[in-house]
DSSP file (Angstrom, degrees, kcal/mol; ACC not computed):
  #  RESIDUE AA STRUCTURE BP1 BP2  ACC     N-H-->O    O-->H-N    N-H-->O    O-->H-N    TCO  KAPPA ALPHA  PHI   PSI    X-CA   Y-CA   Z-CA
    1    1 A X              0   0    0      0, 0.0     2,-0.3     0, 0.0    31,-0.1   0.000 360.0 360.0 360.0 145.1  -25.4  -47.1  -45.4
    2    2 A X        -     0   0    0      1,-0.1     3,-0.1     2,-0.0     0, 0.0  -0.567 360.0-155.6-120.6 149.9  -23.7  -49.3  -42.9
    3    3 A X  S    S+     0   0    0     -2,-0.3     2,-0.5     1,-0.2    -1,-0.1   0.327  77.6  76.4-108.3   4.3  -19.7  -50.4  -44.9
    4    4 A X        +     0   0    0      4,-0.0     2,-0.3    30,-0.0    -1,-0.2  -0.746  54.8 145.4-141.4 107.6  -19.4  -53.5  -42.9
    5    5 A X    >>  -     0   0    0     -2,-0.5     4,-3.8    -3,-0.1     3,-0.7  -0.982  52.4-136.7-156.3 125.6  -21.5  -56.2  -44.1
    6    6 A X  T 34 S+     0   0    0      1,-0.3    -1,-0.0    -2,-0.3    -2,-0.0   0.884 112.1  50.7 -67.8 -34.1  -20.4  -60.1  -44.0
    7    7 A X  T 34 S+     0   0    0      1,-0.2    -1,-0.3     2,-0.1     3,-0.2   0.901 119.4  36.5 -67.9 -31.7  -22.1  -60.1  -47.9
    8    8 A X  T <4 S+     0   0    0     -3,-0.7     2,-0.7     1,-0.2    28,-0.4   0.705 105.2  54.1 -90.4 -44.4  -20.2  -57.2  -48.8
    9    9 A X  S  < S+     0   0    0     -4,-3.8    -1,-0.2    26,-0.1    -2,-0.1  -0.642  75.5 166.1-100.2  68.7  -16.8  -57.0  -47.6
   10   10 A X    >>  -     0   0    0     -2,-0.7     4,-2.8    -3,-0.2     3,-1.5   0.009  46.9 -91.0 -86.3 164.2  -15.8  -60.2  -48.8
   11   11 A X  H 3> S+     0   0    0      1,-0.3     4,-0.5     2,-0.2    55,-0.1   0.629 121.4  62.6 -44.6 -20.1  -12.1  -61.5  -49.1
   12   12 A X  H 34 S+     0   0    0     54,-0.2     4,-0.4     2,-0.2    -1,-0.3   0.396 103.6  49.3-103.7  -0.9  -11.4  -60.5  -52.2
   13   13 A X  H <4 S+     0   0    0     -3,-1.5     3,-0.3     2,-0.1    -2,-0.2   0.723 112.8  47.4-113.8 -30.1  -11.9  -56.9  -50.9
   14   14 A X  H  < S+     0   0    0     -4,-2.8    -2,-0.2     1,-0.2    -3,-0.2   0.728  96.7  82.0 -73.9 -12.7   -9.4  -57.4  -47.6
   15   15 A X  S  < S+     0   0    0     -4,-0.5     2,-0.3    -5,-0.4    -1,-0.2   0.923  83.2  80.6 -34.6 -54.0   -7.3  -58.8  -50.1
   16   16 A X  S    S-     0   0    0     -4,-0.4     5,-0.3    -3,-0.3    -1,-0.0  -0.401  88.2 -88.5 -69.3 130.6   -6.4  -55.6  -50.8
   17   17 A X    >>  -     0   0    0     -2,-0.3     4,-1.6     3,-0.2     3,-1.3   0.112  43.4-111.2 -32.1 137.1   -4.0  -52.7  -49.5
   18   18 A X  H 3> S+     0   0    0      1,-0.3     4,-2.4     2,-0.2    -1,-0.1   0.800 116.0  48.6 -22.9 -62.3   -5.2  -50.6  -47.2
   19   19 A X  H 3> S+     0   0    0      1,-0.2     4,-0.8     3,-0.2    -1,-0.3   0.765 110.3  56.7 -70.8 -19.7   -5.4  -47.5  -49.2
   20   20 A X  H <> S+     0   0    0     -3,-1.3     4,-1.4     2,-0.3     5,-0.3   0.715 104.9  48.5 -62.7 -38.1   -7.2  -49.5  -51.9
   21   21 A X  H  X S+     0   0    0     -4,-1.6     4,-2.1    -5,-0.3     5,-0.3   0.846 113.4  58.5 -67.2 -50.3  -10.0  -50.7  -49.3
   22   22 A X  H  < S+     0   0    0     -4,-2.4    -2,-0.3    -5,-0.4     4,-0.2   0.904 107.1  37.2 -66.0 -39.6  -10.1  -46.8  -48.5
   23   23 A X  H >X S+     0   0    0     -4,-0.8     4,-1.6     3,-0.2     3,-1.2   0.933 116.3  57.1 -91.1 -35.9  -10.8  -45.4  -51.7
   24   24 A X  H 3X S+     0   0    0     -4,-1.4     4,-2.2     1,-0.2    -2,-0.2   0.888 112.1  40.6 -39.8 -44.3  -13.5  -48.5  -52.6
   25   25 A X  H 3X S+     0   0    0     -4,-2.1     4,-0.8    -5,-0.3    -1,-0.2   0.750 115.0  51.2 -99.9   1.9  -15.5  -48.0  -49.7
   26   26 A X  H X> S+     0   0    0     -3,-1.2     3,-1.6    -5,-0.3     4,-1.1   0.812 114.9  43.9 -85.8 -85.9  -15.2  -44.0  -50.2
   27   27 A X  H >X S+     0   0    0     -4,-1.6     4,-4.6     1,-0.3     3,-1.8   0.812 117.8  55.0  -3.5 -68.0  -16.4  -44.7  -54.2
   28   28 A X  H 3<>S+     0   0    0     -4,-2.2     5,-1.0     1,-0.3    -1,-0.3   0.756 109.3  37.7 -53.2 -41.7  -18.9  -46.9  -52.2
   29   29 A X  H <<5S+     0   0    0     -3,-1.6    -1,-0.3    -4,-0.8    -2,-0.2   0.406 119.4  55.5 -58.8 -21.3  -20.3  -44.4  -49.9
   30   30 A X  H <<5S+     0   0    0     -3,-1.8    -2,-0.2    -4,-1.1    -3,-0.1   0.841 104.8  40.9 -53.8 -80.0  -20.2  -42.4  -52.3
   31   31 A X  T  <5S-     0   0    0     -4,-4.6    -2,-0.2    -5,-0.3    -3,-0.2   0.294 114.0-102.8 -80.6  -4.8  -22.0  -43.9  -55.1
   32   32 A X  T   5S+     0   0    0     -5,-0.4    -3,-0.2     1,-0.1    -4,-0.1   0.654  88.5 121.5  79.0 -13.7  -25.1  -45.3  -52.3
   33   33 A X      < -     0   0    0     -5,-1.0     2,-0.4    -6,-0.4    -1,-0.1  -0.220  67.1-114.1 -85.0-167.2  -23.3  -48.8  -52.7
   34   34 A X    >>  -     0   0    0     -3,-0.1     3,-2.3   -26,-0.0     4,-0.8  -0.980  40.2-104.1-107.1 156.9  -21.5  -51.5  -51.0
   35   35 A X  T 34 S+     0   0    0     -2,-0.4    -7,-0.2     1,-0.3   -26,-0.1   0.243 113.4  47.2 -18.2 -44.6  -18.2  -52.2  -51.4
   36   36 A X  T >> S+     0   0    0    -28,-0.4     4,-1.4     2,-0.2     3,-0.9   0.530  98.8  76.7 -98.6 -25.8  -18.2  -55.3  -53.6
   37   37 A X  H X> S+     0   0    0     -3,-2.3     4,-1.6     1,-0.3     3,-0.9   0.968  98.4  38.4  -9.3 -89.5  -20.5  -53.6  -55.4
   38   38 A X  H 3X S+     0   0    0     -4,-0.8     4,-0.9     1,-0.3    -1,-0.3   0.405 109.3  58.2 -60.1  -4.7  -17.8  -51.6  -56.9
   39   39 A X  H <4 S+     0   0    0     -3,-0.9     4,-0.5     2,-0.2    -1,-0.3   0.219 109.0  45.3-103.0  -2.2  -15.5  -54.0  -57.2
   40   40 A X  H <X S+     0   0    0     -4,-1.4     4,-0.9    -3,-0.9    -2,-0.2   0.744 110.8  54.3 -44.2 -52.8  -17.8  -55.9  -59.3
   41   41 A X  H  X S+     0   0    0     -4,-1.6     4,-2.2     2,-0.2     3,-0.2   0.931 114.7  42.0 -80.2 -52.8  -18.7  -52.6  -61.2
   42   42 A X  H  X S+     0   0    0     -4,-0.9     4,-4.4     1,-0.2     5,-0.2   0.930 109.9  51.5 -61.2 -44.6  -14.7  -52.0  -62.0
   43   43 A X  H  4 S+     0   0    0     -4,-0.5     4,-0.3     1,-0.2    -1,-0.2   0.877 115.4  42.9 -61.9 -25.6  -13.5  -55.3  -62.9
   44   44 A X  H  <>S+     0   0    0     -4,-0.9     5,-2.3     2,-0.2    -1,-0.2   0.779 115.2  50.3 -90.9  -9.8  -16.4  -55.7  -65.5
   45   45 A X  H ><5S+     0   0    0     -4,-2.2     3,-2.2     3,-0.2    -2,-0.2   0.984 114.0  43.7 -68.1 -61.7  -15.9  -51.9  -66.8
   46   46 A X  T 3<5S+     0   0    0     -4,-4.4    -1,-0.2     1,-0.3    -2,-0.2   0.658 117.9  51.4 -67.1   1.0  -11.6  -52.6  -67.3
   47   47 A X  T 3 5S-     0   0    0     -4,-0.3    -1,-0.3    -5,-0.2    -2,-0.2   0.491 106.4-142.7-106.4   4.6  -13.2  -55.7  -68.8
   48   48 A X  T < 5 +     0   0    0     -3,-2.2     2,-0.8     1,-0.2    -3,-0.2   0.934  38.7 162.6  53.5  50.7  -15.8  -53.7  -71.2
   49   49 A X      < -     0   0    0     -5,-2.3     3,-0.3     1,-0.2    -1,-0.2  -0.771  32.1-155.1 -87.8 101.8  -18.4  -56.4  -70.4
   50   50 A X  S    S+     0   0    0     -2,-0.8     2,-0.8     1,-0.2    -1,-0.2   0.973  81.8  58.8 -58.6 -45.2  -21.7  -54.5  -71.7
   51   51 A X  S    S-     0   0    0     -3,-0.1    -1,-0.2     2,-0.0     0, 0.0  -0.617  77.7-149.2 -92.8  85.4  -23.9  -56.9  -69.1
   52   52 A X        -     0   0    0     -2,-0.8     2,-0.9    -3,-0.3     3,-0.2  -0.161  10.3-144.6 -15.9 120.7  -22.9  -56.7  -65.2
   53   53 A X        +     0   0    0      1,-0.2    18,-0.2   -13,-0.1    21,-0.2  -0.841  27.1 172.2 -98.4 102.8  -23.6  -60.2  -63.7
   54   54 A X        +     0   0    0     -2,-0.9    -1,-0.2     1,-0.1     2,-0.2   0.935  62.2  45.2 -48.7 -48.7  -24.8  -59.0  -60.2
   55   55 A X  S    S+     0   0    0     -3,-0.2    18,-0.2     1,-0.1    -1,-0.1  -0.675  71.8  75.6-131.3 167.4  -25.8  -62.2  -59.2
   56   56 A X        +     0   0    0     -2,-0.2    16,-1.0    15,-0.1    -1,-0.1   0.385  57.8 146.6 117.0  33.8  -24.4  -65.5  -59.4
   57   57 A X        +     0   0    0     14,-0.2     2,-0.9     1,-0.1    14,-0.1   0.469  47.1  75.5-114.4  21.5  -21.9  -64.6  -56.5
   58   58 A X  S    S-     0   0    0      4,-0.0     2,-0.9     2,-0.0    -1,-0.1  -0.694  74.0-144.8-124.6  99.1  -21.7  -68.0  -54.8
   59   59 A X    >   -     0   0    0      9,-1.5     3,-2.1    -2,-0.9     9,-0.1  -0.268  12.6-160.6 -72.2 114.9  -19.5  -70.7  -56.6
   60   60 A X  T 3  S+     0   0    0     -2,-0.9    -1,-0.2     1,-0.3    -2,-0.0   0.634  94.6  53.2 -54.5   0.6  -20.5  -74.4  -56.5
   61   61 A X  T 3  S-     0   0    0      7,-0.1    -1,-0.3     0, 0.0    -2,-0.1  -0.362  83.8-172.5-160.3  13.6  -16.5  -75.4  -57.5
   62   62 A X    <   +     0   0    0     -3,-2.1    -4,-0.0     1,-0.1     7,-0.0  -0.175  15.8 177.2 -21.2 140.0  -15.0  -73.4  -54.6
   63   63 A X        -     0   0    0      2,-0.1    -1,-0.1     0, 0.0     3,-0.1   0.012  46.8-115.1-139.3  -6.5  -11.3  -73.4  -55.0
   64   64 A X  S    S+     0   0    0      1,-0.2     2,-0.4     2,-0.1    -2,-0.1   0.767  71.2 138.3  17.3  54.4  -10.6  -71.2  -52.2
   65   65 A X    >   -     0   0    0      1,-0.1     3,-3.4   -53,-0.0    -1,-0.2  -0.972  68.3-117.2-115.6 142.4   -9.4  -68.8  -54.2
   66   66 A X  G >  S+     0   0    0     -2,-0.4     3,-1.6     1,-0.3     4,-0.2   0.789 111.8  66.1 -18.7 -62.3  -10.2  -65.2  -53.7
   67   67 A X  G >  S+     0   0    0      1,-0.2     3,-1.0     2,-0.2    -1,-0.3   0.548  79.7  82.5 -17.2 -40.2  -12.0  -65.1  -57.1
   68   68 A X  G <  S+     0   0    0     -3,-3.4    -9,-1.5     1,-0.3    -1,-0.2   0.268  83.1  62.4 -75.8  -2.0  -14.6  -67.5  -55.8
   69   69 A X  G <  S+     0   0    0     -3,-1.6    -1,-0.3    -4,-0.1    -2,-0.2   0.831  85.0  87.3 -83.0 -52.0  -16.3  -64.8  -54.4
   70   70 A X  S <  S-     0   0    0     -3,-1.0     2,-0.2    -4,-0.2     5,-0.2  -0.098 100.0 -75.1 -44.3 135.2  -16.9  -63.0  -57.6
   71   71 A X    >>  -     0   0    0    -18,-0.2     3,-2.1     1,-0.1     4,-1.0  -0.379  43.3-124.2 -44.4 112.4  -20.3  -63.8  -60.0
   72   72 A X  H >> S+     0   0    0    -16,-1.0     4,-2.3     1,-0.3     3,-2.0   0.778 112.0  67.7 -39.9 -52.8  -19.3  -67.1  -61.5
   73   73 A X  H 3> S+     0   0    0      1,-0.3     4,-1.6   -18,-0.2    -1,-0.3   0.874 111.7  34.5 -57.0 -39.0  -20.1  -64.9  -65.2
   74   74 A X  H <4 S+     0   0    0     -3,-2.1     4,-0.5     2,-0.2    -1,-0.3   0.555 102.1  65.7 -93.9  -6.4  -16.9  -62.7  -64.3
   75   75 A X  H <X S+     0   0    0     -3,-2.0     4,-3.5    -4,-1.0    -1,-0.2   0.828 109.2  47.1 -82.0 -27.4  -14.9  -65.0  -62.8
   76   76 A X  H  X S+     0   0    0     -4,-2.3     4,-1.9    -5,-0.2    -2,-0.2   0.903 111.3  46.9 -62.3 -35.9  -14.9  -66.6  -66.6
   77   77 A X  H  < S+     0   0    0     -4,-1.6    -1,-0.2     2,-0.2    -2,-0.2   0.479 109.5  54.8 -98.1  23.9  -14.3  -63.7  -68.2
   78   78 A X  H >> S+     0   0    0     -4,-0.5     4,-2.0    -3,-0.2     3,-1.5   0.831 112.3  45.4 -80.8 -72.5  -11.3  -62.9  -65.6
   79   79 A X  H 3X S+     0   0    0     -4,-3.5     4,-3.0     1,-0.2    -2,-0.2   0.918 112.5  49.0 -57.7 -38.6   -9.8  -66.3  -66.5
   80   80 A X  H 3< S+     0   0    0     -4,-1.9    -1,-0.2     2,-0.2    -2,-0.2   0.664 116.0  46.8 -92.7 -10.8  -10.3  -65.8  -70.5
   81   81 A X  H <4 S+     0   0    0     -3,-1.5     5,-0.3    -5,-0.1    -1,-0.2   0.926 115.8  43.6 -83.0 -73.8   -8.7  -62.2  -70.1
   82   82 A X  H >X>S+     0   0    0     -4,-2.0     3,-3.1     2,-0.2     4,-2.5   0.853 114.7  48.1 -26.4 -63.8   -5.9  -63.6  -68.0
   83   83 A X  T 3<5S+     0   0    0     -4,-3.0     5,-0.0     1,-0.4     0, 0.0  -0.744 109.1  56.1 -66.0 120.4   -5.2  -66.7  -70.3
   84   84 A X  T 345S+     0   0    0     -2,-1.4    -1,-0.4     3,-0.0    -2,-0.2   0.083 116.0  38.9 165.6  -8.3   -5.3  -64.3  -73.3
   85   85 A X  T <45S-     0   0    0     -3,-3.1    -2,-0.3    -4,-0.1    -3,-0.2   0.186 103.8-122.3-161.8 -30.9   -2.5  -62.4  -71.6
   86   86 A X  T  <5S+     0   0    0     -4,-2.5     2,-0.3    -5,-0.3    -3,-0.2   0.922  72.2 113.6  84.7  31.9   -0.6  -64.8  -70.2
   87   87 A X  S   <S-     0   0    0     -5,-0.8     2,-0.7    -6,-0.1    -1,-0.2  -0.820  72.7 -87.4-142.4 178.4   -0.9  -63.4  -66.6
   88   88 A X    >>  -     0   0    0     -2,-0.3     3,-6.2     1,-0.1     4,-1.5  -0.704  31.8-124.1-106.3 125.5   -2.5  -64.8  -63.5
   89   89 A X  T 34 S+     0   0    0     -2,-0.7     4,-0.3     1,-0.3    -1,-0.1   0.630 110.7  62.8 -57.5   2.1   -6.3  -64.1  -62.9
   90   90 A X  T 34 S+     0   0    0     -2,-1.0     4,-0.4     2,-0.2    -1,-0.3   0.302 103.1  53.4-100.8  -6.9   -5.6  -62.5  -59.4
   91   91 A X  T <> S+     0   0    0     -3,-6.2     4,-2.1     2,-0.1    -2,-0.2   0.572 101.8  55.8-110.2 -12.5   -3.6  -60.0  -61.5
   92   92 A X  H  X S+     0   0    0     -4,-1.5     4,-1.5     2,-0.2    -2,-0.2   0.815 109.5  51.4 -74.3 -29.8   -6.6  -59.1  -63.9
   93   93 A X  H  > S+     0   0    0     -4,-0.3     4,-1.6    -5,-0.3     5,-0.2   0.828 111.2  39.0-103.1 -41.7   -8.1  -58.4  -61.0
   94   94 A X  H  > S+     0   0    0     -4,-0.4     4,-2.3     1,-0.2     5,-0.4   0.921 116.3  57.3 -73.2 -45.6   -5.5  -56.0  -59.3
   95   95 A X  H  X S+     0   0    0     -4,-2.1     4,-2.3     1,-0.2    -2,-0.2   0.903 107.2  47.0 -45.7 -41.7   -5.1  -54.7  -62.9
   96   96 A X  H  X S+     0   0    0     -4,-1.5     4,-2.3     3,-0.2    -1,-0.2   0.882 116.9  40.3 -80.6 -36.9   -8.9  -53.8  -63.1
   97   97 A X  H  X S+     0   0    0     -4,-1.6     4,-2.1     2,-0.3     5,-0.5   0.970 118.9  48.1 -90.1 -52.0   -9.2  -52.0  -59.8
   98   98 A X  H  < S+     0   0    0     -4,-2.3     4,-0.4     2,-0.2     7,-0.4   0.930 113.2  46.0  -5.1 -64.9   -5.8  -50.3  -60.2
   99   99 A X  H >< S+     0   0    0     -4,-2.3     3,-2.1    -5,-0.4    -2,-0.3   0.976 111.4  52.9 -76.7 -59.4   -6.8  -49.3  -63.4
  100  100 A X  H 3< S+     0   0    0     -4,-2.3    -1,-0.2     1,-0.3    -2,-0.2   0.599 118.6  42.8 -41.6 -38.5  -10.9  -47.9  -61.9
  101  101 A X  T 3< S+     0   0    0     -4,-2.1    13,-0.4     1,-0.3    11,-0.4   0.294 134.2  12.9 -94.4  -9.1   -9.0  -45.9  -59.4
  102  102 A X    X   -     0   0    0     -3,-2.1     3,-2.3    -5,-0.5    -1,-0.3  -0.509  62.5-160.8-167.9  91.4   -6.2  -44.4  -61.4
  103  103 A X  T 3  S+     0   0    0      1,-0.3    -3,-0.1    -3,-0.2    -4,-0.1   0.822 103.2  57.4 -55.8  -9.2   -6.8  -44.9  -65.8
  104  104 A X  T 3  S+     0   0    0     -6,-0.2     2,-0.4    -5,-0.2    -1,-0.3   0.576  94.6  75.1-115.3   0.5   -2.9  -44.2  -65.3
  105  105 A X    <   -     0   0    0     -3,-2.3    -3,-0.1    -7,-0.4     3,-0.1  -0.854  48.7-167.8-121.6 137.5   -1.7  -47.1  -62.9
  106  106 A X  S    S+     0   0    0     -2,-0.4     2,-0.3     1,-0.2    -7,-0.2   0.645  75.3  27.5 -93.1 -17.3   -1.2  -50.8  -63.5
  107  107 A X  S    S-     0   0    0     -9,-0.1     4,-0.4   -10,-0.1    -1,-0.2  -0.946  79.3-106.5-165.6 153.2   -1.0  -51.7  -60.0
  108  108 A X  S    S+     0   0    0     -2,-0.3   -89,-0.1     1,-0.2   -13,-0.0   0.632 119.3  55.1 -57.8 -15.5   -1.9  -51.0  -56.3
  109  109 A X  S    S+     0   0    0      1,-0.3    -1,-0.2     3,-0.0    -4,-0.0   0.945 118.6  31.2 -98.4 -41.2    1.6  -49.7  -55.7
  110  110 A X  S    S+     0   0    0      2,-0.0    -1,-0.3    -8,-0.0    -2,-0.2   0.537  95.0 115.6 -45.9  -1.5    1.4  -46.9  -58.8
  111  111 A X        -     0   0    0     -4,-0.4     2,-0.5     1,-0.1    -9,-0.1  -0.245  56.3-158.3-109.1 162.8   -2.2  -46.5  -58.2
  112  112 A X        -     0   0    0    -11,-0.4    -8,-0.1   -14,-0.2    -7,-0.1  -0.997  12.7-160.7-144.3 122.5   -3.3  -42.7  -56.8
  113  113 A X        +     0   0    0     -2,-0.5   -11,-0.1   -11,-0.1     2,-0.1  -0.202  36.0 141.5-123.2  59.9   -6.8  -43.2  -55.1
  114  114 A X        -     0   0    0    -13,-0.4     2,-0.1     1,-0.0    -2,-0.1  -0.368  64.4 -98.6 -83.2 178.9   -8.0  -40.1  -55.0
  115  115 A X        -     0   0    0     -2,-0.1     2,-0.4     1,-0.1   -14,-0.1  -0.842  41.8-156.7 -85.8 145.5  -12.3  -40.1  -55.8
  116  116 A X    >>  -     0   0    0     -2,-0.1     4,-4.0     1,-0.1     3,-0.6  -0.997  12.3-142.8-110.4 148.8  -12.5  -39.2  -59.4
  117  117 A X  H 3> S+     0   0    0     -2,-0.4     4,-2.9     1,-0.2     5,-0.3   0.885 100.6  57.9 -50.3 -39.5  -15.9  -37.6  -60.6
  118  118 A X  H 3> S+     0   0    0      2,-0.2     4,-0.8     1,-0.2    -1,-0.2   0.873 112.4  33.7 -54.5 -62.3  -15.8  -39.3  -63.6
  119  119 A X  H X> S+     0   0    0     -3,-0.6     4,-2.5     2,-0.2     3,-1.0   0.920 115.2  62.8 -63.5 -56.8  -15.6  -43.0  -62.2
  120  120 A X  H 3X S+     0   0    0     -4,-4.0     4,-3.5     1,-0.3    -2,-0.2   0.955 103.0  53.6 -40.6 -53.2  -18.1  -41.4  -59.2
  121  121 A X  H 3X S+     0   0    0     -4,-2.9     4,-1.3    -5,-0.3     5,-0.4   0.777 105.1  49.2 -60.4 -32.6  -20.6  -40.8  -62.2
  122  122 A X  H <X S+     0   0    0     -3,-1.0     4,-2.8    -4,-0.8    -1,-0.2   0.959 112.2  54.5 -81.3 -44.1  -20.6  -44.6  -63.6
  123  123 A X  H  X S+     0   0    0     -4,-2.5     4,-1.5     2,-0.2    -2,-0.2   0.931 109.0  36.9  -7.8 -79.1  -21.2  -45.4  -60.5
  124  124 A X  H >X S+     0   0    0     -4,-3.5     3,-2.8    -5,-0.4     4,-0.8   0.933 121.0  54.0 -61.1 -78.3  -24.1  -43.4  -59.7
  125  125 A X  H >X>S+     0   0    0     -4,-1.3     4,-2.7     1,-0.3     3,-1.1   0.801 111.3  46.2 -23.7 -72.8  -25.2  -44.3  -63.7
  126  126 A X  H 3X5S+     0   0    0     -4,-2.8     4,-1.5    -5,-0.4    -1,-0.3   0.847 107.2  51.6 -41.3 -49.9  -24.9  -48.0  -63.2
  127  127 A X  H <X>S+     0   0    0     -3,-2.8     5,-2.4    -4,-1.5     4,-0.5   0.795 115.8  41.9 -85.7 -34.8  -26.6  -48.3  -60.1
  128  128 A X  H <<5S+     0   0    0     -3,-1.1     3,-0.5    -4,-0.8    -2,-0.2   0.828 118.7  48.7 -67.8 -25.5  -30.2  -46.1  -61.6
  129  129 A X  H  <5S+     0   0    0     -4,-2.7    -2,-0.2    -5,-0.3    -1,-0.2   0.890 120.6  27.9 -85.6 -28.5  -29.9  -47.8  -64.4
  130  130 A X  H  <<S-     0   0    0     -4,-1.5    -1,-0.2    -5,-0.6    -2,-0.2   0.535  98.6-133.0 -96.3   2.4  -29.5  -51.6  -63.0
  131  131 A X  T  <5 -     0   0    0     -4,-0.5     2,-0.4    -3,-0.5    -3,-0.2   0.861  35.5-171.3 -20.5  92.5  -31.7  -50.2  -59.9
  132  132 A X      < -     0   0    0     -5,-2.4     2,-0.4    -6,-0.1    -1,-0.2  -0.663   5.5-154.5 -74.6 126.1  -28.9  -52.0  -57.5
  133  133 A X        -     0   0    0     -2,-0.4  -100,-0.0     1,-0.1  -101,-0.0  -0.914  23.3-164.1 -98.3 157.2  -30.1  -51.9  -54.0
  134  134 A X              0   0    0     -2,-0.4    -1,-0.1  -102,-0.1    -2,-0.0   0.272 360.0 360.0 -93.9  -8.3  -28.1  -52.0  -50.8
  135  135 A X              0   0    0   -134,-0.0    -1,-0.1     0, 0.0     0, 0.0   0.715 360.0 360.0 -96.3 360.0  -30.8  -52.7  -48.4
């Protein structure tokens, strides 16, 4: 499965620290996905959102914010988490992947990104169930 794909490796996934890019596109390789994939999959898990919006990923209302990248359905419920919290929706965002890569870390600089099976497994789960293709 090829990891460098203009659809896939968006900004909001170089956004991120090195070693964070590194365990996402190991999860990703992993799991048979692409990258954004899984950063799709995490932010709507820490967000307990029973429906993934896969699609939806191009925002008419660009802002040129990272975010804009994201399914328009999660970018809402990113802001309504944030406002609800009092924090800034580019930190829901760090929080969610943080938290998918380590339940024990709030942030990319605690975060320990080793693969766990467990996470590897929702993955895989998510992807039969929703049958996501990569091609």
């Amino acid at each position: 499965m090829p990891l460098s794909n203009p659809d896939t490796e968006s900004r909001i996934f170089h956004s991120f620290p090195e070693k964070v890019q590194l365990a996402i596109r190991t999860y990703a390789q992993s799991a048979g996905l692409y990258p954004d994939v899984v950063i799709v999959f995490a932010i709507a898990h820490f967000l307990q959102l029973e429906s993934i919006p896969w699609h939806d990923r191009h925002n008419q209302n660009a802002s040129g914010s990272i975010l804009d990248e994201l399914p328009a359905a999660l970018r809402i419920e990113i802001e309504n988490y944030a406002a609800e919290d009092e924090l800034p929706p580019e930190f829901v965002v760090e929080l969610a992947i943080a938290h998918f890569l380590d339940p024990d870390s709030m942030t990319f600089d605690d975060c320990q990104t080793g693969l766990q099976q467990d996470q590897l497994a929702l993955l895989r789960l998510e992807k039969r169930e929703r049958a996501i293709t990569v091609v």
